[in-house]
TIPA-206476 format. One record per atom (N, C-alpha, C): x, y, z. Coordinates in steps of 0.2 Angstrom, whole numbers, plus 5000, padded with zeros to 4 digits. Example, Ala and Ser with C-alpha at 12.3 -4.5 7.8 and 13.67 -1.06 7.14 Angstrom:
residues 2
506649725039;506249785039;506649845039;506449895035;506849955036;506450005039;
end
This chain:
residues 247
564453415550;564153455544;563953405538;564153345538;564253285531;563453265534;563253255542;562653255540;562253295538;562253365541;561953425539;561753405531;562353425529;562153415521;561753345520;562153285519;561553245517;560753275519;560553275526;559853285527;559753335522;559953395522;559753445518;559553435511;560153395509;560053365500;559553315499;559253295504;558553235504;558053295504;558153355507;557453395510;557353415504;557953435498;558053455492;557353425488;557753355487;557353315482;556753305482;556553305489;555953275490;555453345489;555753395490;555453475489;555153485480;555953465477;555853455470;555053425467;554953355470;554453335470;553753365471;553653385480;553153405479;552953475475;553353515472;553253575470;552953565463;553353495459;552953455455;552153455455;552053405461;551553395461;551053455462;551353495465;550853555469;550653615461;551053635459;551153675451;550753635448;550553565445;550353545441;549553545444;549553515449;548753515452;548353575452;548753635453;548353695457;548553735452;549053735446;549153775439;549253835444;549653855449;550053915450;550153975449;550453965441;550854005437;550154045433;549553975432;549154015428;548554065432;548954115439;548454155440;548754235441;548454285441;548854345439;548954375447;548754355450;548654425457;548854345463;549354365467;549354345474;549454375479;549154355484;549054405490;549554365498;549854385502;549754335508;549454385514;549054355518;549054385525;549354365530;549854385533;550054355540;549354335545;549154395545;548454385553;548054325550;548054315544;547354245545;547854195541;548454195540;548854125536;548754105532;548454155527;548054125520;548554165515;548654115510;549054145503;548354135498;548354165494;547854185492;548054195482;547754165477;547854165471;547354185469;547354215464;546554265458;546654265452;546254265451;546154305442;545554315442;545154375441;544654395439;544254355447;543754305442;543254295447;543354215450;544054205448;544254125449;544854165459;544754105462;545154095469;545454045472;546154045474;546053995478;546654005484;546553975489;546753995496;547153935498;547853965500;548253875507;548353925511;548453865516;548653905525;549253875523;549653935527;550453965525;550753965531;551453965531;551753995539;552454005533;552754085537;553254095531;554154055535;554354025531;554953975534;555654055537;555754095532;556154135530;556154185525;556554225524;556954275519;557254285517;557654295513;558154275509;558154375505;558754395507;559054445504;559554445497;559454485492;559954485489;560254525489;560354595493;560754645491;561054635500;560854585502;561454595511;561754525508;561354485506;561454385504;561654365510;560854385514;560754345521;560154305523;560154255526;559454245526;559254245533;558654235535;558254255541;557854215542;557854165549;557354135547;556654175552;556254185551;555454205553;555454205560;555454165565;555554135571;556254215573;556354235572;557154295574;557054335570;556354365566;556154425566;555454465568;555554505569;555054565575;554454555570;554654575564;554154595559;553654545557;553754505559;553354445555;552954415561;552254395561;551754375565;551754325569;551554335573;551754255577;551454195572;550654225571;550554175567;550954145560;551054185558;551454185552;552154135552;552154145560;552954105561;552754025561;552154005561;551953945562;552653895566;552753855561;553153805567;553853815568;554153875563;554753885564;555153885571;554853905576;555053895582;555353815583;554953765581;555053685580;555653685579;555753705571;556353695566;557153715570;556753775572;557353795578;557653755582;557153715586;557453675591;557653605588;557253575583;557753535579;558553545578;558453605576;559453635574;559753605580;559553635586;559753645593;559853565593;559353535593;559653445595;560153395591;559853425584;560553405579;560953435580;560953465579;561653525580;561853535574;561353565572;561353595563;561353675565;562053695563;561853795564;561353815562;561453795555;561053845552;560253855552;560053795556;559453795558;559253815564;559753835569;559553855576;559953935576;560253985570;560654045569;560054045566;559754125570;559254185566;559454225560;560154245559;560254285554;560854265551;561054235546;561754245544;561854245536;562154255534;562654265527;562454195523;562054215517;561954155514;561754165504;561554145503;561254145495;560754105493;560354105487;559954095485;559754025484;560353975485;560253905483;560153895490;560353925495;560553885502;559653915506;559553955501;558954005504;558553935502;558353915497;558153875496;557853795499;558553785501;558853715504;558353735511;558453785514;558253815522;557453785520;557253805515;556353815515;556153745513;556653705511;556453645510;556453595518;556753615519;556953575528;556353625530;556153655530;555553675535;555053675532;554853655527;554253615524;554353535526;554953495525;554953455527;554753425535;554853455539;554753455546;554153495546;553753545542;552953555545;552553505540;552853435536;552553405533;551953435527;552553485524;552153535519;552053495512;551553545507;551553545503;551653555499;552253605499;552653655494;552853715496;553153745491;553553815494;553153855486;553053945492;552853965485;553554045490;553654105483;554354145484;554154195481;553654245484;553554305481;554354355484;554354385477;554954435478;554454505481;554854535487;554854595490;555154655486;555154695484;555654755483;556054755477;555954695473;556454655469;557054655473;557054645479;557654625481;557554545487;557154585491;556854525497;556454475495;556754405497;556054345494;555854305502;555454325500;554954275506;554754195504;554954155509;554854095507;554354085511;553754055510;553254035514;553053965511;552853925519;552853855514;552053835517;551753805512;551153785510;550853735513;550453715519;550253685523;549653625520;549153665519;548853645516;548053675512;547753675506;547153695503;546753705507;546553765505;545853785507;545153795503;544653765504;544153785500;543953875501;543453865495;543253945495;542953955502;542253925503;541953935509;542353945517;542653895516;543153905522;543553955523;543853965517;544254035518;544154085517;543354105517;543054135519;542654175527;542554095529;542454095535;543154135538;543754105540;544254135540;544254215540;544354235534;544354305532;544054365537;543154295537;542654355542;542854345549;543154325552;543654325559;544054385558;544254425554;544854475554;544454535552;544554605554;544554645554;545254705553;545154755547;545454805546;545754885552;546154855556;546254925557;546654995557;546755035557;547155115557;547455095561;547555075566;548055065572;548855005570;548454955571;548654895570;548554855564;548254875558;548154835552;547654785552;547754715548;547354675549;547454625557;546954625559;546854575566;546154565566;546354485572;545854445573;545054495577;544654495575;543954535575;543854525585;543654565587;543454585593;542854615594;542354615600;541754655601;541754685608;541554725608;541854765615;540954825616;540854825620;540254875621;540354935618;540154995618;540355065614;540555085620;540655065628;540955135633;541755095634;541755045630;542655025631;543155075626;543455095629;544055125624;544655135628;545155145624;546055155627;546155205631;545455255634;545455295636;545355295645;544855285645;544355295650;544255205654;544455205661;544455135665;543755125667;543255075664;542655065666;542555005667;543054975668;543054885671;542854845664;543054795665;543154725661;542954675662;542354665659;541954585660;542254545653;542254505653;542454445648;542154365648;541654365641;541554305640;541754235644;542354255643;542954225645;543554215646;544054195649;544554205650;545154225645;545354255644;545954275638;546454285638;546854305632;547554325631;547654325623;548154355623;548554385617;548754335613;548254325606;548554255601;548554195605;547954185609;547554125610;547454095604;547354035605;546953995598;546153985602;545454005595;544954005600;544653965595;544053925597;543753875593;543453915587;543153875583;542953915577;542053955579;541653925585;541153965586;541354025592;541754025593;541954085600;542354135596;542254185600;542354255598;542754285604;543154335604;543354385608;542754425611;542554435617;541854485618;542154515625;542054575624;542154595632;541654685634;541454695639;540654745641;541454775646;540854835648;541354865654;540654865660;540754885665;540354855674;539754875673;539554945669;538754965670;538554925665;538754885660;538454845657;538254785658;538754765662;538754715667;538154705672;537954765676;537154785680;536754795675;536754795669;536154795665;536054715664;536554705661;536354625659;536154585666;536354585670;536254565677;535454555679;535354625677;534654645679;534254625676;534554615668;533954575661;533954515662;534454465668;534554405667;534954395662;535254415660;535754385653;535654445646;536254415641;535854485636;535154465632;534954535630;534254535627;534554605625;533654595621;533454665618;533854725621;533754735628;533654805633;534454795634;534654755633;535554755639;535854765633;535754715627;536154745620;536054805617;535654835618;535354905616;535754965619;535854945624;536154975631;537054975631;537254915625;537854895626;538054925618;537754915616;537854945608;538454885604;538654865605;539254825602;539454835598;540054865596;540654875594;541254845589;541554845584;542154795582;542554845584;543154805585;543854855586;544354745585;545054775584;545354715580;545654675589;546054635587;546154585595;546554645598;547254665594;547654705596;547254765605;546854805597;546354855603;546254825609;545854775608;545654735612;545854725619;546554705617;547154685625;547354745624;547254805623;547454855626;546754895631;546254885630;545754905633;545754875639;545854805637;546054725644;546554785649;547154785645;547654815649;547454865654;547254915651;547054955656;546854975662;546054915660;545554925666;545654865669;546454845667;546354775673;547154815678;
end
């Protein structure tokens, strides 16, 4: 444990620092509105007509009214993506044989909450930690990867779509005769799966079989087979459950 500690009180110091650096560069405190997404991994700062955006992954939780902590990686509720390398930090515990880095849930407080977010900025070679309180009781600890310009975190944003079912998710395009309803076969772009990483020009696309005999027929899409196909958005979620069906 005498090691546990020491590494821990380094991951401390060094935290102290970048938080330093990080608050002073990017004046933090001086903006009134923060947002996070899990689905696109941006935290997101405003004021008025001012923004600026880091990719995120959240380390943990920290309770005060149970004074448990959690880390991300051993909760349902938090996004795969969200979870970024925690999984990692996991298996580090496991090879040191550091508990409290490979135990999802235990009994803790707000210094040791702390200390936890700092080891796992230090192992995703972060930039800092930022600690929106939840409910005035639950603090999320996300640690800050790295800045994003306006434009890029734009691009980002326009990948995600809103929906009623599922919330925010990665954008999908799907013909008008695909739904969770009705089995009409499943063509795809390309080959896929659930929370793939997809290049920045590729998209999720999937038609069902008479759209398939139209484009066939057109040579490919045009005017007549996209007409035909009407395209659609619905979020990734929808998506693999349409997959699910017709496959």
């Amino acid at each position: 444990m005498s090691d546990y500690n020491s590494f821990a009180q380094n991951c401390v110091e060094e935290l102290k620092e970048l938080q330093a650096k990080l608050y002073k560069k990017y004046n933090l405190n001086g903006y009134e509105n923060w947002f996070y997404d899990q689905a696109t991994g941006l935290l997101t700062f405003s004021s008025e007509n001012v923004e600026l955006n880091f990719k995120y992954f959240q380390a943990g939780s920290f309770s005060n009214k149970s004074n448990t902590w959690k880390w991300s990686w051993d909760n349902d509720n938090t996004l795969e993506k969200a979870k970024g390398i925690t999984g990692l930090v996991r298996e580090f515990g496991e090879q040191s044989n550091f508990d409290k880095l490979n135990k999802g849930y235990f009994e803790s407080d707000e210094i040791e909450a702390w200390e936890l977010a700092a080891i796992a900025a230090k192992l995703a070679d972060g930039i800092g930690v930022y600690r929106p309180i939840i409910d005035n009781h639950l603090q999320l600890f996300l640690i800050l990867t790295e800045f994003v310009d306006i434009e890029t975190a734009q691009k980002i944003k326009d990948k995600y779509i809103s929906c009623k079912v599922h919330g925010s998710g990665r954008i999908a395009f799907v013909c008008k005769h695909l739904d969770k309803e009705h089995k009409v076969g499943f063509e795809e772009a390309f080959e896929t799966y659930e929370n793939m990483e997809l290049d920045e020009e590729d998209d999720l696309q999937a038609w069902c079989d008479e759209c398939e005999t139209v484009r066939q027929g057109e040579d490919g899409w045009n005017d007549v087979s996209m007409a035909f196909a009407r395209i659609k958005l619905v979020c990734e979620k929808c998506y693999f459950e349409m997959k699910e069906l017709n496959l």
